[in-house]
N, C-alpha and C positions, 0 to 999 in steps of 0.2 A: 690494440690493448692486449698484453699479458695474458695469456686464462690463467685463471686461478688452481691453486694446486685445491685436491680434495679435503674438504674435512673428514675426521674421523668421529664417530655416531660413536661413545660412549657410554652402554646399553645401560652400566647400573645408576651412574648420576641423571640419567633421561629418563627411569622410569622414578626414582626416586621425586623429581621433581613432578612427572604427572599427577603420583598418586599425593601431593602436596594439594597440586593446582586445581583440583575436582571442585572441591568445594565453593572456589573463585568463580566454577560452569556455572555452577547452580543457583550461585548468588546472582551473576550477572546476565546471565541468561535463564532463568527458570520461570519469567513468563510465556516466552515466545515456545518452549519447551510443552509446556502444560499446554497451550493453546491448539501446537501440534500431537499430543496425545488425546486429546479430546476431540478431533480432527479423525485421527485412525480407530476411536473407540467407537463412536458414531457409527462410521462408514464401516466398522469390520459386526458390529451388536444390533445395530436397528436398522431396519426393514424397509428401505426409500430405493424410490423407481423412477425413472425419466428425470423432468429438469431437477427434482432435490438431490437427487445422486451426485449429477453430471458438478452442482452447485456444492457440495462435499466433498468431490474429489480438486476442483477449483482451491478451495480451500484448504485441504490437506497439503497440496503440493505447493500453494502459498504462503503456508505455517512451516512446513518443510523447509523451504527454502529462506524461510526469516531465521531458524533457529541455527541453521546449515553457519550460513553467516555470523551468526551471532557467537559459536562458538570457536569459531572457525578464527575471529578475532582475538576472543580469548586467548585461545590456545599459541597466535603469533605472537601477543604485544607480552610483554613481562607481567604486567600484573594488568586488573580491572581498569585504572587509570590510561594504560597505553592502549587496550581496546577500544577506551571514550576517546582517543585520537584517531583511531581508524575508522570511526563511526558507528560503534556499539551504541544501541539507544537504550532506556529504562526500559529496564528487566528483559533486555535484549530485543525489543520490539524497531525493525527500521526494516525500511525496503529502500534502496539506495541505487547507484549504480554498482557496486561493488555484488551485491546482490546477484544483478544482472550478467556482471562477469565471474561470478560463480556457475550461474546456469549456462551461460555458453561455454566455458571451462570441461565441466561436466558434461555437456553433450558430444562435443569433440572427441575427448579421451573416452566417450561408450562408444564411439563412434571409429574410432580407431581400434577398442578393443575387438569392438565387432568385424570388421574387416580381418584382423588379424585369426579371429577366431574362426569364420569361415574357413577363411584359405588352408587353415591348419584341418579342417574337418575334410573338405575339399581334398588333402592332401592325401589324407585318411584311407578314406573313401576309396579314392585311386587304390592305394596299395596295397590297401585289405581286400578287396575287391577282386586284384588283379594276382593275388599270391597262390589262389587254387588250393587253397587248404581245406579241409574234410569240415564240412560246416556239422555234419550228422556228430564225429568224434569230436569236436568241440563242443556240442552241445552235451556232449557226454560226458566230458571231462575227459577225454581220452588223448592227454597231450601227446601221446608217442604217434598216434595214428594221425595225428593232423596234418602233420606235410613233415617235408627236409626239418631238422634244427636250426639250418640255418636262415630257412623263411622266419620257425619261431621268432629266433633272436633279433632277427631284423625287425618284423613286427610289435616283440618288445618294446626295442630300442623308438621307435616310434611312437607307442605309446606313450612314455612316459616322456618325449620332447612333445609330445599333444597337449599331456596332463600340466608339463613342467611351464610350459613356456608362456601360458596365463599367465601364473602365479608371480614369475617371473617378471612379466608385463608390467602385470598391477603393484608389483614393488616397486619399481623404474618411477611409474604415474602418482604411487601414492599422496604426495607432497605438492600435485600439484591446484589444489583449493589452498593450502598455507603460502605459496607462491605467489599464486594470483591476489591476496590479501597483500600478504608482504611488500611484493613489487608494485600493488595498485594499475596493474595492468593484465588482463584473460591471459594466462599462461597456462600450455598440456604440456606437449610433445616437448618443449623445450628446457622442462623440469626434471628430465632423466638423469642430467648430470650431477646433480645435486647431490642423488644416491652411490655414484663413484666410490669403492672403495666400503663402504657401509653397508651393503648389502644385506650379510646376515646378521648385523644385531638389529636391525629395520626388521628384517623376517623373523627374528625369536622376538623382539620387544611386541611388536602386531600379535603373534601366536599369543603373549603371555595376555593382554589384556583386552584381545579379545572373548579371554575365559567367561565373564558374564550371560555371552551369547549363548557360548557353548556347553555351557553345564544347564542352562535351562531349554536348549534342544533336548539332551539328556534326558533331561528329564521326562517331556514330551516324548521321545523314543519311548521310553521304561513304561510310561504309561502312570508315571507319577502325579502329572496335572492331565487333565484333557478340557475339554469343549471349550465353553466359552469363557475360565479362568487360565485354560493355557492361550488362548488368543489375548486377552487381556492383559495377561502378566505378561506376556511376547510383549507387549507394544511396550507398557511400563518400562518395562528390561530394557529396550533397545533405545527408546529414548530419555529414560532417566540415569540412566545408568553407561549402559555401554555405547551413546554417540559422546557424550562427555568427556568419556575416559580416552575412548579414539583421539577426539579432536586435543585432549589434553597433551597427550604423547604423539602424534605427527607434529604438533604444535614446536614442543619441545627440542622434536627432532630437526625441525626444520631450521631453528635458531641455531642450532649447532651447525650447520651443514649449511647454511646460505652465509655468501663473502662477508666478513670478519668486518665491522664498522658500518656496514651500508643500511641507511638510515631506511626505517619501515616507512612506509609512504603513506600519509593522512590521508583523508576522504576528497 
């Protein structure tokens, strides 16, 4: 068979359609949503030890993974109606196989991120280690006296293929829970191709709406919210708001970018 030539991601009709489709999360998923916020409000506000804990966290990552799914559908099928073909249930409540191939999808690509992530530390480690730089004048900020410049510039250059090549990673992987939905089959590693070609409007579109996270970190920094309304509001945020938006726009992105005609695959 042919490979398909890439598509091209877009950026302003994809987010235009996310910030459309939010409301369709909410509607079609906003019990399994609630369910899982009241899941991490529990376990992050009140005071449980031994089995009621262990029996919270069971739960949390049970409610996690219904709503994970739930929006997860949304965000592949066109509208509410083609989610109820992939097996969205009322108000987003189902545990399914699809579910299942979400969780082992998910574990695979942390599982690869992490390997990847060592070896680059491992790699690190080695070279920083081994470059014999003035650890005293680095703690000083004393860049002249630390070693050669051209140890500097090497150890630069390292850093930011340490710093860069996460980030990098998890752009490749992003797509692949809309995939495994889509194709009705556990897909990771073999989702990379998908981002050919699209790279940075995936990486400015993720920057632009993931804003919600990050203006209420802000805030947290600044010292705007604290104790137990910035943990509150943190859960709020992250699950009313900014998993919605996410799954709204990889969703998005993904229909753009997965071959042109091939039919989404039912439950």
């Amino acid at each position: 068979m042919t490979e398909r030539l890439s598509q091209k991601l877009i950026l302003r009709e994809t987010l235009a359609e996310t910030l459309r489709r939010v409301p369709e999360m909410w509607r079609g998923a906003g019990g399994a949503i609630g369910i899982a916020v009241l899941a991490a409000v529990v376990l992050a506000v009140v005071p449980l030890a031994g089995p009621m804990r262990a029996v919270c966290w069971v739960w949390l990552v049970t409610a996690s993974l219904v709503a994970f799914g739930a929006v997860t559908r949304i965000g592949v099928a066109r509208d509410l109606a083609g989610g109820r073909v992939l097996g969205l249930g009322p108000f987003g409540f189902q545990l399914t196989r699809t579910e299942a191939r979400l969780a082992g999808a998910t574990l695979l690509c942390a599982l690869f991120m992490t390997i990847i992530l060592s070896l680059l530390a491992l790699v690190a480690l080695a070279l920083f280690g081994g470059a014999g730089l003035d650890a005293e004048a680095i703690r000083a900020r004393d860049w002249a006296g630390a070693g050669p410049l051209w140890k500097r510039v090497l150890l630069a250059i390292v850093g930011v293929i340490v710093l860069g090549a996460p980030v990098l990673l998890g752009l490749r992987l992003s797509l692949f829970a809309q995939a495994t939905v889509g194709r009705g089959r556990m897909t990771s590693l073999t989702v990379t191709r998908l981002t050919n070609g699209s790279m940075l409007p995936l990486f400015v579109g993720l920057l632009l709406v993931e804003m919600p996270k990050t203006l209420w970190l802000v805030l947290m920094v600044v010292g705007a919210v604290s104790g137990p309304v910035a943990v509150i509001g943190g859960i709020v945020v992250l699950a009313v708001v900014q998993a919605p938006l996410t799954a709204s726009f990889l969703g998005a992105a993904y229909r753009r970018l997965e071959r042109p005609g091939e039919d989404l695959a039912p439950l």
